[in-house]
C-alpha positions, 0 to 999 in steps of 0.5 A: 798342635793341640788344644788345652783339651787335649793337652790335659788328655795327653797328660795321661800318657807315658810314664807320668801317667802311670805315676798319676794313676798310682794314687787309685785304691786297689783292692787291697787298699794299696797302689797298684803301681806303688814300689811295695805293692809291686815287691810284696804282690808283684806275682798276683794275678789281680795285679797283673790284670790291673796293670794290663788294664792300665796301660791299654787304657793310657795307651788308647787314651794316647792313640786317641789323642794322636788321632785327634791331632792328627785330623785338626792339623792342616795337611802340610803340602809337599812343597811346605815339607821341604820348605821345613827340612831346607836350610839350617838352624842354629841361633834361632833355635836357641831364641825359641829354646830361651836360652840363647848365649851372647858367648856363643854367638861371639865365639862362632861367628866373626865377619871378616874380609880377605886382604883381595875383598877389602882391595876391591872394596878400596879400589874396583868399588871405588873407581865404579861409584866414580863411574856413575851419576846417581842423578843421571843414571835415574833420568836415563833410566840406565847406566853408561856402557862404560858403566856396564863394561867396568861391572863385567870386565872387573867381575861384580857379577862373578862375585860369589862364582868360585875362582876355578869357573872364573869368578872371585870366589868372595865371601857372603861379608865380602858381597855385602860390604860392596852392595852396602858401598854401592848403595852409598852411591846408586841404589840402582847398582846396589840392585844390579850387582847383588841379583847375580851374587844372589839368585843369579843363578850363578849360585845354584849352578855352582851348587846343582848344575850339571858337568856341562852347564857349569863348564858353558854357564860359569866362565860366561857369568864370571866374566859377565859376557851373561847377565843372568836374572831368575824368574820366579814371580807371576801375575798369580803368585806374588808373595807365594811365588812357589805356588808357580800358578801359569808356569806349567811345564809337561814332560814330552819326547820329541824326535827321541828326546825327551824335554818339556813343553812350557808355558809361562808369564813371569814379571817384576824380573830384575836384570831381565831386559838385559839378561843373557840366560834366565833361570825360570821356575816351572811346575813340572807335570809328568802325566805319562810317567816319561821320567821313568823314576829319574826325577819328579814332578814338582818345582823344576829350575830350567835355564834359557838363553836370551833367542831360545825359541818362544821365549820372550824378554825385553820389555820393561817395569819402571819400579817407582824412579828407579833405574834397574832393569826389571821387567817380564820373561814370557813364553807360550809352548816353549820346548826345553830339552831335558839338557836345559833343566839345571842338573839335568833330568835328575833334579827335575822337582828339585827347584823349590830344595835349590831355591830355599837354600840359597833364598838365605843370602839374597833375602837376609844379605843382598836386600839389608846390604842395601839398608846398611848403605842407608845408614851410612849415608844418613849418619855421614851426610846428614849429620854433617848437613844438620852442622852446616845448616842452621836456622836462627843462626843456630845449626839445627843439630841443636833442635830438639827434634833434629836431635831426636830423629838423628838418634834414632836413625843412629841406633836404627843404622847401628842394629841393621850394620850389627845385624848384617854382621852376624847374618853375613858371618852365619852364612859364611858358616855354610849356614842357610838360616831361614828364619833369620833370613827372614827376620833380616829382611822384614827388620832391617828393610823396614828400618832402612826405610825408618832411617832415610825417612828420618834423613829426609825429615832433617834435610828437609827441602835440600833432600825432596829437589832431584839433582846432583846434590840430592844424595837421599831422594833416590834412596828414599824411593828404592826402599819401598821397592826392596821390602816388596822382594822376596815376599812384601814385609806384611806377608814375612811379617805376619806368616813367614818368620813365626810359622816357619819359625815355630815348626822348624826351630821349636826344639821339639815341634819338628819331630812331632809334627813328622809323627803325626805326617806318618802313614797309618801302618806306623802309627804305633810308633808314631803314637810313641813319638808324638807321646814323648815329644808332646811331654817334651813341649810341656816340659819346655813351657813350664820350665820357660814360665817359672824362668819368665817369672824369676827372671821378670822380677830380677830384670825389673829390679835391675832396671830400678836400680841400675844408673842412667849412666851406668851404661858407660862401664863396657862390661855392666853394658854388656852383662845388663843386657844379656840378662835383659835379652835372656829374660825377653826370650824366655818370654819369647819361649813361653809364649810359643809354646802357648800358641799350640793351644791354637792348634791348626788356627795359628797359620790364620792367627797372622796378628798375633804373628807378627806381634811374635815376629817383631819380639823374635826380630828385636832379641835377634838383633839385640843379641847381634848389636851386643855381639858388635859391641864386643868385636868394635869394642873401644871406639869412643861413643860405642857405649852410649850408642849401643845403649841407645839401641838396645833399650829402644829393642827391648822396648820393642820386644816388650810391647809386642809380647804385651800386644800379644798377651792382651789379644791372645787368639782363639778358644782358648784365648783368654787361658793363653793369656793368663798364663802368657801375662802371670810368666812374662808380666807377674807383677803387672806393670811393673815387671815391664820395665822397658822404656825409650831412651832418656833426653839426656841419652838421645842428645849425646847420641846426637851429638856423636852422629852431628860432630866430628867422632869416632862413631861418625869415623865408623860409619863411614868406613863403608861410604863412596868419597869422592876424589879430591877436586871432585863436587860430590854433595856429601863427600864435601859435607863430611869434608865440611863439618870439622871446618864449620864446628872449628868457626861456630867455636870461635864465633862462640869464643868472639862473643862470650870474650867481647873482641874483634876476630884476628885475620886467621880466624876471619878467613875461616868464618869466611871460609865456612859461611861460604861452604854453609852457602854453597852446600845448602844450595839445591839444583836448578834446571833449565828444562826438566823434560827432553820436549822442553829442551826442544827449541821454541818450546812454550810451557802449556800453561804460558801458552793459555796465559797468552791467548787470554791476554790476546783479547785484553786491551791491558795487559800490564799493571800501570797506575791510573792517569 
């Protein structure tokens, strides 16, 4: 990365700066350089000289200028190496190109469902969810072994295990549309079930193990006689799991075999305390050189078997209320043969390769799945709660503010489940997306934390009291728990997306960054490389500034003219917010590539980071709800809703590129953000066009969400329903609402026609005021805890108001005599 400095010096080189020098006079008053000097005195000695001089010039210069980058680049570990040649690139790079393609994005990517995923969906999925207690599971901390049994025995932890090793062989879509179902039920079997269809390490066994661990470890993990859970996380290493501080491992040989010695402290290990094998991460140390060049030091995967010596699992965290196993794998000079290390001797320091690319579906498919289960409860059952309920014998879906937060928590669900989509189609691609794996995780956890919040708020009271009824509380504590995975949201936010982002999908950066990580005996032609990428860079910025501009004027011109219910037209939908999301990336474009002003400062500048991880995040998922929106195209409401949202995502694109052109960082600051604000706001205020949805837009959204709708219909394809004759708080809301909207009319058509109700229509009022009663009830208990249950228990507070009483002559209010 280079500072404008040495930008300008860069400008020197290559062919653009020998047309630059061409204007300096020669002895003969004519350019050296020029076509006719070259014609009519291309055999001059002088010339010969002159241009020999030239270019050794610009050619110093050049070498100056890589040397120079080469000592302010922070050296890039080997861990962070492989970090940027892992996983893939392929929409992400065409955002920081700007020039992504909705066209693309529909023609490449098409999330689907085998008839056997969606039978299992229908009828293995349903009958678990009819298996567990969301309420009892969190007050036992644990599921039945009935429970436990079904999920083995119907292989919800062979998921993704390919069909010849015994698993289901089920797509990425597949897994997420059962954890995102599961999450309508038990956020704690969401967590169960997704580990082992993600980093199991199922997975990585299937892909890296050896002859022998695949034959033992898969039939095993398929049928669920183990339940794996993979270690990784230390005391010393939370967010930068990798760096693996106090998992040390040394190569040895004992009785002739050779293995390592290892000594480890891992915590907040999900599946752990009923885990049957672990996959442990480890820092490999060979200081004797016993590998004999069959494998490296470095990040090495062994696998464990719950009783191998030394090795230390059982005990357990208690993440907030939440009821899935998690808790700590330890152990103190462990011996593990090389047979043990996954892929045998061969892949020792490989873990961190292996880690990386299958990090992609359990951070951007496993944790969203659980969000996208978020937002279909909150859409299905309290926007039938906000119909049932009424206050001042008005349902509160009419309220303002009720109104407010059902729509945001629509378009929020609408972006996660589009989203999730193309993420799971991605992957499914045999794709390992790095940068929108983390882009997923960060955006749509956040947002499901957004939507159960907005749930809540509605629900009010009915959703804060734990029972049976409660079909939100457990959730709303389990988010805070799912954007602490795979690194918290500050550290994916503020570090991860853009400075993984910026080296790995720049569509120059890479090559000149490997330029400058050349050995000194290749620097010519890293020299050369680092030339050309450099032009290349510049090139890329200026083309991204005049398409800023000109695409900044026409959006703002477009915005000013375009009707609010212009929308309603599928195709101006779609066309309107392409352009839009096009401009923003252009934005996008243009504004890293002025980070590079900041040279090796960007990796501490993490506020303007994030600012950049949100405006990635909002084009990503634009382009994803637009992509939704062509596949579900026709379902009554999807107009407005997806309006809703994408105006909502440019807004957020467009504050935080404005955030960031009014806090640009570094030395060369307030340059960045001249040029940063005349590319992306050229007209000021005006050419930010974007703002929050209308009232009129939000209340149709509401309306859509809290009345009997096809968008409702949509939500609630991927929902637990509960069986008929069966109590289930939002299965009998969502049964409720087209009962209660048909007797709020005819009490409307009672009064407005002055007349007395006919027997139909006084049964169903009746009918009706009685679900209204009955479903607005919160749960009571006898005794909370298992001492109260105790007989002859006396609540300590009870006790203290008796002994005071004890000493008192009255002790009942009675009227004086």
């Amino acid at each position: 990365m280079l500072s404008s400095r040495a930008a300008a010096k860069a400008s020197l080189s290559g062919t653009s700066s020998l047309r630059s020098l061409s204007v300096l006079p020669s002895n003969h008053g004519i350019s050296p350089l020029a076509p006719s000097s070259c014609n009519n005195h291309g055999n001059h000695p002088i010339h010969h000289q002159q241009r020999r001089t030239l270019l050794g010039l610009v050619h110093a210069i050049d070498k100056r200028v890589y040397r120079w980058a080469r000592g302010v680049l922070p050296p890039i570990s080997k861990t962070e190496n492989i970090a940027l040649g892992c996983g893939t690139i392929g929409f992400d790079r065409d955002i920081f190109s700007g020039s992504p393609s909705l066209q693309h994005l529909i023609d490449t990517y098409t999330p689907r469902l085998s008839p056997d995923e969606q039978s299992f969906l229908d009828h293995q999925v349903t009958h678990l969810c009819t298996l567990l207690n969301d309420h009892d599971v969190v007050t036992d901390k644990d599921f039945t072994k009935e429970a436990w049994d079904y999920m083995r025995d119907e292989k919800f932890f062979g998921m993704k295990i390919p069909k010849e090793w015994g698993g289901l062989g089920f797509s990425t879509h597949a897994v997420s549309c059962v954890l995102a179902k599961l999450a309508t039920q038990c956020f704690d079997a969401n967590a169960t079930v997704a580990v082992p269809n993600s980093l199991g390490p199922g997975e990585l066994l299937a892909r890296y193990g050896t002859s022998e661990q695949k034959e033992y470890f898969l039939p095993r993990l398929a049928d669920g006689t183990l339940i794996p859970c993979f270690g990784l996380t230390g005391p010393h290493s939370g967010s930068d799991a990798t760096s693996l501080i106090g998992s040390d491992c040394v190569v040895e040989q004992r009785n002739g075999e050779l293995g390592v010695v290892a000594s480890f402290k891992k915590r907040y290990i999900t599946l752990a305390p009923v885990a049957g094998v672990v996959g442990l991460g480890l820092n490999l140390k060979d200081p004797e050189g016993l590998l004999n060049g069959v494998g490296e030091e470095g990040f090495t995967v062994a696998l464990l078997e719950r009783g191998h010596d030394g090795l230390e699992m059982g005990k357990r965290h208690i993440p907030l209320s939440a009821a899935f196993m998690n808790g700590t794998v330890e152990g103190e000079d462990v011996w593990i043969p090389m047979t043990s290390i996954l892929g045998g001797q061969e892949r020792c320091g490989f873990g961190w390769n292996m880690f990386v690319e299958c990090l992609a579906e359990g951070r951007g498919v496993s944790l969203p799945a659980g969000s996208i289960g978020a937002a279909r409860t909150v859409v299905a059952g309290v926007g039938a709660y906000s119909r049932v309920r009424k206050q001042f014998r008005v349902p509160i879906a009419e309220f303002g503010g009720i109104q407010e937060a059902m729509a945001k928590s629509g378009s929020d669900g609408l972006i996660t489940i589009a989203g999730g989509d193309v993420m799971n189609a991605i992957v499914d691609n045999h794709e390992a997306p790095m940068v929108i794996s983390s882009v997923m995780k960060q955006n749509c956890t956040e947002r499901g934390r957004r939507i159960v919040e907005c749930g809540m708020d509605i629900a009010a009271g009915s959703a804060i009291c734990r029972g049976d009824k409660n079909y939100m509380g457990n959730a709303y504590m389990s988010l805070p728990i799912a954007i602490t995975v795979e690194g918290a949201n500050i550290m994916t936010r503020s570090f991860q997306i853009i400075g993984q982002g910026l080296t790995r999908c720049h569509p120059h950066m890479s090559d000149l960054l490997k330029a400058l990580q050349l050995p000194p005996s290749e620097e010519k032609e890293a020299v050369q490389t680092f030339v050309r990428q450099f032009h290349k860079i510049v090139g890329h910025g200026i083309t991204n500034f005049f398409g800023s501009v000109t695409k900044g004027i026409g959006a703002t011109f477009a915005n000013k003219t375009r009707s609010k219910k212009a929308y309603k037209d599928g195709d101006n939908l779609l066309v309107f917010h392409e352009k839009q999301l096009l401009r923003l990336s252009n934005n996008f474009a243009l504004t890293a590539d002025l980070c590079f002003t900041l040279g090796g400062r960007l990796k501490f500048e993490e506020l303007l980071m994030g600012r950049l991880a949100d405006a990635l995040g909002a084009i990503y998922l634009g382009y994803a709800t637009l992509h939704h929106y062509h596949r579900r195209r026709g379902i009554e409401g999807l107009e407005a809703l997806t309006e809703h949202a994408m105006l909502r995502l440019e807004r957020e694109a467009q504050d935080a590129l404005y955030s960031a052109s009014e806090n640009f960082p570094g030395p060369l600051g307030p340059v960045a953000s001249t040029v940063m604000k005349m590319g992306c706001f050229p007209m000021g205020g005006l050419t930010r066009p974007y703002a929050d949805p209308g009232d009129d837009l939000t209340k149709e959204v509401s309306r859509l969400l809290t009345t009997p709708s096809e968008i409702r219909d949509m939500f609630e394809e991927g929902i637990y329903s509960a069986p008929d004759g069966t109590t289930h708080q939002m299965t009998d809301l969502i049964k409720a609402l087209p009962i209660c909207m048909e007797a709020d009319a005819v009490a409307s058509a009672l009064r407005r026609e002055k007349r007395e109700p006919t027997a139909d229509e006084t049964n169903l009022i009746a009918k009706a005021d009685a679900l209204r009663d009955a479903l607005i009830q919160v749960d009571v208990f006898e005794h909370a805890t298992a001492a109260e249950a105790q007989p002859g228990y006396v609540r300590p507070a009870l006790v203290g108001t008796e002994e005071r009483f004890a000493s008192m002559d009255q002790t009942v209010f009675r009227e004086a005599a």
